[in-house]
C-alpha positions in Angstrom: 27.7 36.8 2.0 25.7 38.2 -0.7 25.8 35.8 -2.9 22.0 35.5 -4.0 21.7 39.3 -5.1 24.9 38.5 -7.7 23.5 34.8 -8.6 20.0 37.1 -9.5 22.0 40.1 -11.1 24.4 38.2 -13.1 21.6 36.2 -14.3 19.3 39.4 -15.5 22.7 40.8 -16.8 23.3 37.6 -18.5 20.0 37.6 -20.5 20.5 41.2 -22.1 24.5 40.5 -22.6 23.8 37.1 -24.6 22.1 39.0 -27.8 24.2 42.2 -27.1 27.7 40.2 -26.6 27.7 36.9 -28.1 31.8 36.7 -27.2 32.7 33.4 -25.9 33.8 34.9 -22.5 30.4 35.8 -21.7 29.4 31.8 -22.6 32.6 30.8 -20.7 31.0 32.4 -17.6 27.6 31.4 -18.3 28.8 27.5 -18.6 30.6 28.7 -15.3 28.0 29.7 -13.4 25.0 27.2 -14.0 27.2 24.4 -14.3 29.7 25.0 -11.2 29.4 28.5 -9.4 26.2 28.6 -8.7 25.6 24.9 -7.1 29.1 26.1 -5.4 27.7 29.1 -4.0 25.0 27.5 -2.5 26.2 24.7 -0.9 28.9 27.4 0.3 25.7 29.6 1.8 24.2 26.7 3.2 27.4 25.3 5.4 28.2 28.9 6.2 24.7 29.6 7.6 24.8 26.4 9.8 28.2 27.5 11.3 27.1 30.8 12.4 24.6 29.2 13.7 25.9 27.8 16.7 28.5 30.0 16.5 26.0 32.0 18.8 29.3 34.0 21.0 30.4 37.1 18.1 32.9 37.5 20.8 34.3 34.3 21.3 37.9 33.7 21.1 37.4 30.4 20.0 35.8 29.4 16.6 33.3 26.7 17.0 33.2 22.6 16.0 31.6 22.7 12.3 28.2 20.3 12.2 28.7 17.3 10.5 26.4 17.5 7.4 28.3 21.8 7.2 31.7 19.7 7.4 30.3 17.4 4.3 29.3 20.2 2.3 32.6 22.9 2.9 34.4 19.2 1.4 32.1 19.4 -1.6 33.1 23.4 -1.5 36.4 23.0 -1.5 36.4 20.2 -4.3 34.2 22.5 -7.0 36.0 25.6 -5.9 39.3 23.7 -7.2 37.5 22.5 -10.4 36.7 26.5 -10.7 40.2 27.2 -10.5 41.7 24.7 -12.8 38.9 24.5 -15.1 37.4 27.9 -15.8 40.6 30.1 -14.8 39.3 33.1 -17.6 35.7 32.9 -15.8 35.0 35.7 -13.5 34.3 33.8 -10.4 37.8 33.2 -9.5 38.0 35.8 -6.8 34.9 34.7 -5.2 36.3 30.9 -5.5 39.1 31.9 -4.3 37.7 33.7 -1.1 35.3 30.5 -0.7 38.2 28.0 -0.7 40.1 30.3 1.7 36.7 30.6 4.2 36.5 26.8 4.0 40.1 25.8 5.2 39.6 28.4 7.8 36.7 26.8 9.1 38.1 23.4 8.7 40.7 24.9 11.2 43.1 24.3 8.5 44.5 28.0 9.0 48.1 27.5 7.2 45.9 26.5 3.7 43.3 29.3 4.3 46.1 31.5 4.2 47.7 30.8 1.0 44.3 30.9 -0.9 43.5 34.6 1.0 46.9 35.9 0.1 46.5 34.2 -3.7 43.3 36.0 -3.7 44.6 39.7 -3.1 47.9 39.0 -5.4 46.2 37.4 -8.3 42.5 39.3 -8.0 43.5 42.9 -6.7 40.6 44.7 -8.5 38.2 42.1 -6.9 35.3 43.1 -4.9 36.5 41.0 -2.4 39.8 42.2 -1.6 38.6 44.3 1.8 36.8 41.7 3.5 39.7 39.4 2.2 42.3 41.3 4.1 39.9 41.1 7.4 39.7 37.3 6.9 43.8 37.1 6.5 43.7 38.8 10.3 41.4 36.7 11.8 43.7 33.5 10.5 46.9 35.5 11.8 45.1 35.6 15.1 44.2 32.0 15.0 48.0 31.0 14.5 48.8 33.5 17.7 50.5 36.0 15.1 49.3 38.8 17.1 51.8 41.6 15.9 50.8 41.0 12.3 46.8 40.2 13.0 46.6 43.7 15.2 48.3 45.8 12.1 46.2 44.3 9.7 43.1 45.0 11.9 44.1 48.7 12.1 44.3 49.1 8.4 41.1 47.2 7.7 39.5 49.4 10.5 40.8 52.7 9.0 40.0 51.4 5.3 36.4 51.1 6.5 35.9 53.8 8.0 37.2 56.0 5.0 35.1 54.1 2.7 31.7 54.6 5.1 31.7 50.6 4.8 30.0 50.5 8.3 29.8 46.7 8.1 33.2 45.5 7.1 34.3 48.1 10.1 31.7 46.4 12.4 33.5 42.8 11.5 36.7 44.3 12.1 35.6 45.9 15.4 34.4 42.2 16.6 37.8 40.5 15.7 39.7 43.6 17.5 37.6 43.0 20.2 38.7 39.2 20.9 42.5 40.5 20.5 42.0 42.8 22.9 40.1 40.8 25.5 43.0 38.2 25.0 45.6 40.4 25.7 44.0 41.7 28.8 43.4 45.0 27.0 39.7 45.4 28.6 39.8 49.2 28.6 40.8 48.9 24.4 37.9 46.3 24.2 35.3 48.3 26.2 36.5 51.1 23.6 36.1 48.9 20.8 32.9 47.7 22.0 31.1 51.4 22.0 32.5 51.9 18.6 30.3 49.3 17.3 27.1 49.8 19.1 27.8 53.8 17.3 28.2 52.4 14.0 26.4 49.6 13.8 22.3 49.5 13.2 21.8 45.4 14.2 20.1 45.4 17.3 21.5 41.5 18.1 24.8 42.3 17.5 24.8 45.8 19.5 22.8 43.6 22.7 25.4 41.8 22.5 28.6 44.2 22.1 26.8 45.6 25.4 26.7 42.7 27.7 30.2 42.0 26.6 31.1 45.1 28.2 29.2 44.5 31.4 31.1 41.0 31.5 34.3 43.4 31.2 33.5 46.1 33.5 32.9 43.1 36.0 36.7 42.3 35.2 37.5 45.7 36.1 35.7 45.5 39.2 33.9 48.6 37.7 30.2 47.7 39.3 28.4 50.8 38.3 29.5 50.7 34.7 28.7 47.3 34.3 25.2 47.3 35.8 25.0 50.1 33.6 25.5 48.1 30.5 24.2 44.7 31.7 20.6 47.4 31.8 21.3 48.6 28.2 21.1 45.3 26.5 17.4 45.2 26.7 17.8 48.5 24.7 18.7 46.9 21.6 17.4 43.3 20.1 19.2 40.8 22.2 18.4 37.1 22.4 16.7 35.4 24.7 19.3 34.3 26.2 21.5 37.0 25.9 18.3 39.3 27.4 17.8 36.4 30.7 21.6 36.3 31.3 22.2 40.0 31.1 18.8 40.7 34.1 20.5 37.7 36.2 24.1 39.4 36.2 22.0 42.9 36.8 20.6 41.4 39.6 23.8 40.2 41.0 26.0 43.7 40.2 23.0 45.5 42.3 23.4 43.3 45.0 26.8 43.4 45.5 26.5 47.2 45.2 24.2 47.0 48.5 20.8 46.9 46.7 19.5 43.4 47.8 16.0 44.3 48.0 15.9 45.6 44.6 17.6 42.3 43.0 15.7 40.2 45.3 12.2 42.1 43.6 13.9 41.3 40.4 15.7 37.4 41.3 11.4 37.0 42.5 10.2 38.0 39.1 12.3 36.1 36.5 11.4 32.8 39.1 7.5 33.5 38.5 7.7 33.6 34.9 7.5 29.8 33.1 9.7 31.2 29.6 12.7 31.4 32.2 12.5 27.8 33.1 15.5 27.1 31.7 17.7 29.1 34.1 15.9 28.4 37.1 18.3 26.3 38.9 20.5 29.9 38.7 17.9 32.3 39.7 16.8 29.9 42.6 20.3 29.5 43.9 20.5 33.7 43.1 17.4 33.8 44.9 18.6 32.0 48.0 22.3 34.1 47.9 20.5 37.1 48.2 18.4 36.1 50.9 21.7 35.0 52.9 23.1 38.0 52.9 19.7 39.7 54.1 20.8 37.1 56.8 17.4 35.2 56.2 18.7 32.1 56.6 15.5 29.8 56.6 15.0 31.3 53.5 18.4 30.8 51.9 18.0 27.2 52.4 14.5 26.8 51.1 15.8 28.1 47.8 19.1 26.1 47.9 17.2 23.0 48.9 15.0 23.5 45.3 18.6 23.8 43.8 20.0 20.6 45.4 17.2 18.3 44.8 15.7 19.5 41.5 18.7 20.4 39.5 20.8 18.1 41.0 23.5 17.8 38.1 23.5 21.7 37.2 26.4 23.9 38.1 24.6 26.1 40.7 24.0 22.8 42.8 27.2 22.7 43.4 27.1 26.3 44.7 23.9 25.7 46.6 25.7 22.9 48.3 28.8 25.0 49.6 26.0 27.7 50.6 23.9 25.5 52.7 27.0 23.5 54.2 28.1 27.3 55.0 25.4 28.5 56.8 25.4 25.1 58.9 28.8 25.7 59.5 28.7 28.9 60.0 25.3 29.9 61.4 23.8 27.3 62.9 27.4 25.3 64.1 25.8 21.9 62.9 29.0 20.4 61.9 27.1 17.0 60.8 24.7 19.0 58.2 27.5 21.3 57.1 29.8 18.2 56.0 26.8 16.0 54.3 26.3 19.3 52.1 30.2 19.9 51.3 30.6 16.6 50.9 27.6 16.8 48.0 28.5 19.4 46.5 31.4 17.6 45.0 29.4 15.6 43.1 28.2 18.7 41.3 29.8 21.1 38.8 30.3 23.8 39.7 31.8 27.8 38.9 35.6 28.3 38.7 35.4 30.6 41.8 33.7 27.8 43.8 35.3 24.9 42.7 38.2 25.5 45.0 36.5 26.1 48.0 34.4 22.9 47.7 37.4 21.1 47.3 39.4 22.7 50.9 36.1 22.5 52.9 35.2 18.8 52.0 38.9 18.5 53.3 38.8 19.9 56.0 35.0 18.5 57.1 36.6 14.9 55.9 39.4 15.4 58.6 36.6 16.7 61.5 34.5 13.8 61.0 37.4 11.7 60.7 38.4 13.1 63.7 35.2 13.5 65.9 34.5 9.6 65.2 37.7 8.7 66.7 37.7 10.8 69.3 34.0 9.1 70.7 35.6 5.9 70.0 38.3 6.0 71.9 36.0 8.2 74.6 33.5 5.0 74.7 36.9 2.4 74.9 37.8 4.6 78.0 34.5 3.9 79.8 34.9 -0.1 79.0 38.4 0.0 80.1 37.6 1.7 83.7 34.1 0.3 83.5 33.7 -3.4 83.2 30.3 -3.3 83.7 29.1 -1.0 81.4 30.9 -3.2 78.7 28.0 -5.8 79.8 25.1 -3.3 80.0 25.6 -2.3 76.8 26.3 -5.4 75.1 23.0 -6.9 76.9 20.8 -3.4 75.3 22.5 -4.2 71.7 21.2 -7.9 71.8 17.6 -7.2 73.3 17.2 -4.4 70.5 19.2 -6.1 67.9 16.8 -9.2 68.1 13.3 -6.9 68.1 15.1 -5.2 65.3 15.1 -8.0 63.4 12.0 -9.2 64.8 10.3 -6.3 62.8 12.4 -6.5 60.0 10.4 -9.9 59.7 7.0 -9.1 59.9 7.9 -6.3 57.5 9.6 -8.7 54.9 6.5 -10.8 55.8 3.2 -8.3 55.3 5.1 -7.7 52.1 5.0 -11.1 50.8 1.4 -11.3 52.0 0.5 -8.2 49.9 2.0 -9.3 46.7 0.5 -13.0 47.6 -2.5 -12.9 49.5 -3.1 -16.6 49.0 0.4 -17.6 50.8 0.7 -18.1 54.5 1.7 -15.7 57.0 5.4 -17.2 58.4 7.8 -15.6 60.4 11.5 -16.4 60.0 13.6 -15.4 62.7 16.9 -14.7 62.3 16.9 -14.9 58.9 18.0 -11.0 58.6 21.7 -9.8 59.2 21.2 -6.7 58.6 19.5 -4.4 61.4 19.0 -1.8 59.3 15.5 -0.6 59.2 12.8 2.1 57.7 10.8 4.8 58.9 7.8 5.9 58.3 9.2 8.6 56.2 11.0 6.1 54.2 14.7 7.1 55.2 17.2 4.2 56.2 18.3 4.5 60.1 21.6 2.9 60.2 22.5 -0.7 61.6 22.7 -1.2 65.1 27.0 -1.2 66.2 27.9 -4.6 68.6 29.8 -3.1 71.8 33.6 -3.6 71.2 35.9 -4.7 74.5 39.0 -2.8 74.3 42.2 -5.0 73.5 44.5 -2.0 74.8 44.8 -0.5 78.4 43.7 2.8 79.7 47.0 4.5 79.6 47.3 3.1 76.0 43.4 4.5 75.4 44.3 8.3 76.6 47.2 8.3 74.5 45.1 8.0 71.6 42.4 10.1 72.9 44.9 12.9 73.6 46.5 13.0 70.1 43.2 13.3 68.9 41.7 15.8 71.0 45.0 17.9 70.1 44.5 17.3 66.4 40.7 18.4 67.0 41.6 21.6 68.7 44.7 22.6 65.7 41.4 21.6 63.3 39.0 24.5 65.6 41.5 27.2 65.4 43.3 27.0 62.4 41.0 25.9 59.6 37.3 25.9 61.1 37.6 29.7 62.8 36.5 28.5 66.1 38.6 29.9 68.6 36.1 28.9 71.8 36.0 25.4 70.6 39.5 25.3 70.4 40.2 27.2 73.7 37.6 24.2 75.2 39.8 21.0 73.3 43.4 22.9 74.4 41.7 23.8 78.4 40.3 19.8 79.0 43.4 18.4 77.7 45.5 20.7 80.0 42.9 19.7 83.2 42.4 16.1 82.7 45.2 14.8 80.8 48.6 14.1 81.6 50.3 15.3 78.3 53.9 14.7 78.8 55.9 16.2 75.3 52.6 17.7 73.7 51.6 19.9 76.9 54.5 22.9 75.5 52.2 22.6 72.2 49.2 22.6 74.2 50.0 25.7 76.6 51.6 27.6 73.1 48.0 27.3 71.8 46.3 28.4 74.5 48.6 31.7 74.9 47.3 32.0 71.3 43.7 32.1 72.5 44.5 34.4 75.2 46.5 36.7 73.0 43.7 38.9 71.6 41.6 38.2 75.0 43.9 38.5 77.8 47.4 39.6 77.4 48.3 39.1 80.9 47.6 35.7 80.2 49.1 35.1 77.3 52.6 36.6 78.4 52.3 33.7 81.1 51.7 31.2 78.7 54.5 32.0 76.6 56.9 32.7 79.2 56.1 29.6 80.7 56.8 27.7 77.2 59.9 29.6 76.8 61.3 29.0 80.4 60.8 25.3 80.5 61.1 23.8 77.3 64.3 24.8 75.5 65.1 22.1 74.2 61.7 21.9 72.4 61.2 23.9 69.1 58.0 25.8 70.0 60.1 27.7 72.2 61.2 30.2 69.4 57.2 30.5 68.2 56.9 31.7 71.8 60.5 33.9 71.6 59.2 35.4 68.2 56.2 36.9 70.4 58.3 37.7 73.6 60.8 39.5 72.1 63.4 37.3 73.5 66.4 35.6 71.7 65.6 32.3 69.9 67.5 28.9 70.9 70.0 27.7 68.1 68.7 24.3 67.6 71.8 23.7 65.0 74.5 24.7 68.1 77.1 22.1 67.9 80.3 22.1 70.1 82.3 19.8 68.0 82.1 22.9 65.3 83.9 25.1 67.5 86.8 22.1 68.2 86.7 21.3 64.7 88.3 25.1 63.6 90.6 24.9 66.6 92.0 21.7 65.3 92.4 23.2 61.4 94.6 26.1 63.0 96.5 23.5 64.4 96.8 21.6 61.3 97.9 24.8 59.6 100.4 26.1 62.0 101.8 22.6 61.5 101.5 21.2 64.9 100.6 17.9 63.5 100.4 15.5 66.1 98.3 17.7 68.1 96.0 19.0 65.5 95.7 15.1 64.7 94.9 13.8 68.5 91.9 16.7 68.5 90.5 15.8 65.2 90.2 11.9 66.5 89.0 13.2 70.0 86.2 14.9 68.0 84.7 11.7 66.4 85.0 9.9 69.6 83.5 12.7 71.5 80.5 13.6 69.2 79.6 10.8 67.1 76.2 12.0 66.1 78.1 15.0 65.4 78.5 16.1 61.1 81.8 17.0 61.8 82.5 13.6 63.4 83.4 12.0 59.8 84.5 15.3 58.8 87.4 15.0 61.7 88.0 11.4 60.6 89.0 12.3 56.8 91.0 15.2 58.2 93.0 12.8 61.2 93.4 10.6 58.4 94.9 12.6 55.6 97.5 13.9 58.5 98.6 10.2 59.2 98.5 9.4 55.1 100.1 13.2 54.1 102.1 14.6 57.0 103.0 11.7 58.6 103.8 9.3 56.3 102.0 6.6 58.1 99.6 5.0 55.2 98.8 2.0 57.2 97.5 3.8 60.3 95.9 6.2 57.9 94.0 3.2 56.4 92.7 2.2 59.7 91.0 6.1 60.3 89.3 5.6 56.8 88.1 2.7 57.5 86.4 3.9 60.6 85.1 6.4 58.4 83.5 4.8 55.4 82.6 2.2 58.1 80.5 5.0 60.8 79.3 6.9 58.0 79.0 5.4 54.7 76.2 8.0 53.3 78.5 11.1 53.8 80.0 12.9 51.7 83.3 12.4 53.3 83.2 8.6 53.5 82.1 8.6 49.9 85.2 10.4 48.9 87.8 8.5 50.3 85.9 5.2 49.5 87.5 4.5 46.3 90.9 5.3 47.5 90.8 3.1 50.5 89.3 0.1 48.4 92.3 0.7 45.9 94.9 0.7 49.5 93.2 -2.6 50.5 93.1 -4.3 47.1 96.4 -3.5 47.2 97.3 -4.9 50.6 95.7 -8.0 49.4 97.5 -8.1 46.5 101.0 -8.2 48.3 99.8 -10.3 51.2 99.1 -13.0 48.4 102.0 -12.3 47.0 104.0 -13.3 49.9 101.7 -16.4 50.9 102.3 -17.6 47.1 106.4 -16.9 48.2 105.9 -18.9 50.9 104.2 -21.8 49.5 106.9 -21.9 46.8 109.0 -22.6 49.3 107.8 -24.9 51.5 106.9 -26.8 48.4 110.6 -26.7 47.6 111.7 -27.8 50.9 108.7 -30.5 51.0 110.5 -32.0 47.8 113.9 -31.8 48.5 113.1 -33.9 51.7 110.9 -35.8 49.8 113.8 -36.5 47.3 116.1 -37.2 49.9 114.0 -40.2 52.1 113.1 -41.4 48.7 117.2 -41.7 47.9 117.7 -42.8 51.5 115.0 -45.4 50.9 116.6 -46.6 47.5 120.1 -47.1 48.8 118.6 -49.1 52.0 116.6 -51.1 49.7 119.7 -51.4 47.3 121.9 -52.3 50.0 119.4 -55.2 51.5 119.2 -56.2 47.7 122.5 -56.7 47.4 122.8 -58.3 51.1 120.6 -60.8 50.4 121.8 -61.7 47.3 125.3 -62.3 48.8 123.4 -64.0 51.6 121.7 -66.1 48.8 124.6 -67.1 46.8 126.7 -68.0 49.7 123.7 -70.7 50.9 123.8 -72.1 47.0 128.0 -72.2 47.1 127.8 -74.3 50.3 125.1 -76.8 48.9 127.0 -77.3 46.0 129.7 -78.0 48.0 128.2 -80.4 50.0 126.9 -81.9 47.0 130.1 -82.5 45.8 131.6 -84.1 48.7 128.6 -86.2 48.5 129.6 -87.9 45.1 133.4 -88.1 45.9 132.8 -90.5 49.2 133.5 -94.1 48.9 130.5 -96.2 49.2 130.8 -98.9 51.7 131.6 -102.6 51.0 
């Protein structure tokens, strides 16, 4: 912004205008501009200078993270500019507060705010100076809220306004921002286009290096190697970066390369390594360096340059790369399956490129799974020899114990010379035993791992070869299929077939094998398959060995009960009831495993509920039903119903035992009643007996009493 040439002309101008003009609108923007504007301005300059800064990328769809002591200031900018506004609103250095305020939201990400102050700007200052690059600034903020269709027509006119008006570097700008859009809508031949346009127009040698290497990056996109080697070699043309400069040789090197010229980018690769300024890309150009020397197939050398990669830029994103490489050409050159996994394995703990990424991640997989794999399969291959060996389960234990023991005999005098050295003065002692670990050091300083005690096998043989099959099986699938090695695969498939007895995997095993043979020997191979095919039908590799042979594949889903099933519904719809209804029950009873087992139930039971009027029997089929096959579709239908039948049946069945009771209970008390009466008249009757019985004793005393008195006594 030019900012400094106005704060210097407006002062000059202000100097011959004070004695000329002495109006109180030229005071107004004098007060204005030493006592706000130009402390404003500055501190604006300042935050704006440290933004583009490390805003090195013109081309960058993304605006960068503001420095902290930028973010403090473009506050402080924001602040004065609204003082500005509200304060000194005649002053001339509204529009340029205005278009400050606007820049300041906009790099505060605040895109919605920077907005409003661009529009204000070109309704309320439309004569300003500003207005052009004001209208730019408006398209870059549409472009940051993804309003493409109005950032891309605001561009053009800008662009067209620009170049009408010769302004070569408010086209430049506009060119830059048209160039993002374009890239992010996949527009790459537009952007190339638009990237030409502005190393013809503009005259900054940084900005034109780097409108150049953006189009070799694109011409790479394309696929289009000759153009972009062609503009990867034009940046040094111009006045690119350092970086810019290192980065555009490096991806020179690799277009050339690709395009067959190794020799040439190896000379190249060679040069940037012996020249200290490049330091800071070395871990590329080394792994570069090695790349090209695999595909020269110079394998020694690939890994001497990959092995500076992996252990002196250990955390940088080409160690990752170098990694894959050299777990690739132990893979694939050298078959050392051991090497090849430690380096996949590492090179996940790298970062790494987009493009390899990915293929770390599937080959530590699948190197994971081998040694996974390979481990069991000498496991169970040692448990064999135990299992059909008894004495080799003693040999070896007897060999771990004598070199267990001397293991940790040196282990001691180790621990011991080393006590010795950091105190001469103590004793030399020797403490047997007193390691439990058998790991040791060699001379070269690497740990050998600890010594592993002989296991007896818990299992029997037959149970051992089981194991020892599967795995074999799983290691031949792993040869052919993911690690490319048909041979090894052919050798896993041909021992398991010779040795083994395979019972239900041998139609796998010989299906593989014809697989081997197909490209090899189709004589063979037609054996194989036919073989699979003739004897194992009821096995579902037979159709992967029908789809090669031509022949008719077996229906695995045949099932006979669907044929009986539509006989039976023509019966039911021809109304022959009772014997649509004895076929649908046959069918259940018949094929129970069969899905049209309950499906025959529901139906046999809607003919005894429906056509037959016969609820209770119908009741009974359901049951069956829900009872066989609860988690159908058919038993979950009629569920509710039959629950509602039994509920119900329940109902009335407790009606009748409460009927019952009723009456028993009636019966229990009208017997109850009548002993009790029979009772009260016997008891009555005794009462009154013995009362008669009673008074007839006292009548006959009194009597005798009586006759007692009325005798004479004697004389």
């Amino acid at each position: 912004m030019a900012n400094t040439s106005k704060k210097i002309l407006f002062a000059l101008f202000f100097v011959a205008s004070l004695s000329t003009f002495p109006g109180c609108g030229v005071w107004n923007n004098f007060t204005t501009y030493f006592n706000l504007y130009y402390n404003t301005s500055t501190l604006f300059d300042e935050a704006e200078s440290a933004i583009q800064k490390d805003q090195r990328d013109i081309f960058s769809r993304t605006e960068a993270n503001v420095p902290s002591t930028a973010a403090a200031s473009l506050n402080k900018v924001i602040e004065k500019c609204s003082n500005i506004l509200q304060f000194n609103s005649e002053s001339s250095f509204v529009d340029e507060a205005l278009f400050m305020l606007g820049k300041s939201f906009y790099y505060q990400k605040n895109y919605l705010k920077a907005l409003r102050k661009f529009q204000e700007l070109l309704v309320k200052q439309s004569e300003s100076e500003y207005v052009p690059e004001t209208e730019l600034w408006i398209a870059k903020t549409y472009f940051q809220l993804k309003n493409y269709p109005a950032a891309d027509k605001l561009l053009l006119q800008v662009i067209e306004k620009s170049t009408a008006d010769g302004n070569d570097d408010l086209f430049v700008k506009a060119a830059i921002v048209q160039v993002k859009f374009e890239i992010t809508a996949e527009k790459y031949p537009d952007a190339i286009k638009s990237l030409k346009s502005i190393v013809k127009i503009s005259d900054d040698g940084e900005i034109n290096a780097q409108a150049k290497y953006q189009e070799g990056e694109l011409h790479v996109l394309l696929e289009e190697k000759e153009e972009a080697a062609k503009a990867f070699a034009e940046v040094s043309d111009y006045s690119p970066s350092f970086e810019i400069e290192l980065d555009a040789k490096i991806n020179y090197g690799k277009i050339i390369r690709s395009l067959g010229k190794e020799d040439e980018a190896l000379e190249l690769f060679l040069n940037l390594l012996s020249k200290d300024k490049n330091s800071t890309s070395f871990d590329l150009l080394n792994f570069e360096t090695g790349y090209t020397y695999l595909l020269k197939k110079n394998y020694d050398g690939a890994l001497a340059y990959f092995a500076v990669v992996d252990t002196g830029f250990a955390n940088s994103t080409a160690a990752g790369q170098a990694r894959f490489e050299m777990g690739y050409i132990y893979e694939k050159i050298y078959f050392n399956y051991d090497s090849a996994s430690i380096f996949y394995m590492k090179a996940q703990t790298a970062p790494s490129t987009e493009e390899y990424t990915p293929l770390i991640k599937n080959k530590a997989l699948v190197f994971t799974k081998y040694q996974k794999l390979n481990g069991e399969q000498l496991d169970n291959l040692q448990k064999l020899k135990y299992v059909t060996d008894s004495t080799l389960f003693t040999k070896d234990s007897l060999e771990f114990f004598i070199a267990d023991s001397l293991a940790k005999i040196v282990s001691n005098d180790e621990q011991t010379e080393k006590a010795q050295q950091q105190n001469p003065q103590q004793g030399r002692t020797r403490t047997f035993g007193a390691s439990k670990s058998t790991e040791t050091t060699s001379a070269g300083g690497k740990k050998t791992p600890p010594l592993k005690a002989p296991v007896r096998p818990n299992i029997s043989e037959d149970s051992v070869k089981v194991l020892l099959v599967k795995t074999k099986i799983e290691l031949g699938n792993l040869f052919y299929t993911e690690l490319d090695r048909p041979d090894s695969a052919f050798y896993y498939y041909s021992d398991l077939i010779e040795n083994y007895d395979l019972q239900s995997q041998k139609p796998q095993v010989l299906y593989a094998l014809a697989n081997y043979y197909l490209s090899r020997d189709s004589t063979k191979a037609d054996s194989l398959l036919n073989f699979v095919y003739d004897n194992y039908q009821h096995e579902s590799i037979v159709n992967a060995a029908a789809e090669i042979l031509k022949k008719p594949k077996i229906d695995f889903q045949y099932d006979p009960a669907k044929k009986l099933y539509r006989e039976a519904e023509v019966m039911m719809q021809k109304d022959e009831i009772k014997s649509s209804l004895k076929k649908f029950i046959a069918i259940s009873e018949a094929y129970p495993v069969s899905e049209y087992a309950a499906k025959s139930l529901l139906a046999g039971g809607y003919l005894l509920e429906e056509k037959l009027k016969l609820p209770d029997s119908a009741a009974v089929v359901y049951d069956s039903l829900v009872s066989k096959y609860p988690k159908t579709i058919y038993a979950q239908k009629i569920s509710p119903k039959l629950q509602t039948y039994k509920k119900e049946k329940d109902r009335i069945r407790m009606v009748i035992e409460d009927s019952l009771k009723k009456i028993e209970v009636a019966k229990l008390k009208k017997r109850t009643e009548d002993s009790l009466k029979i009772v009260a008249e016997n008891l009555k009757k005794k009462t009154e007996d013995s009362l008669k019985l009673e008074l007839q004793k006292k009548t006959v005393k009194s009597e005798d009493s009586v006759k007692t008195i009325e005798a004479p006594s004697p004389t």
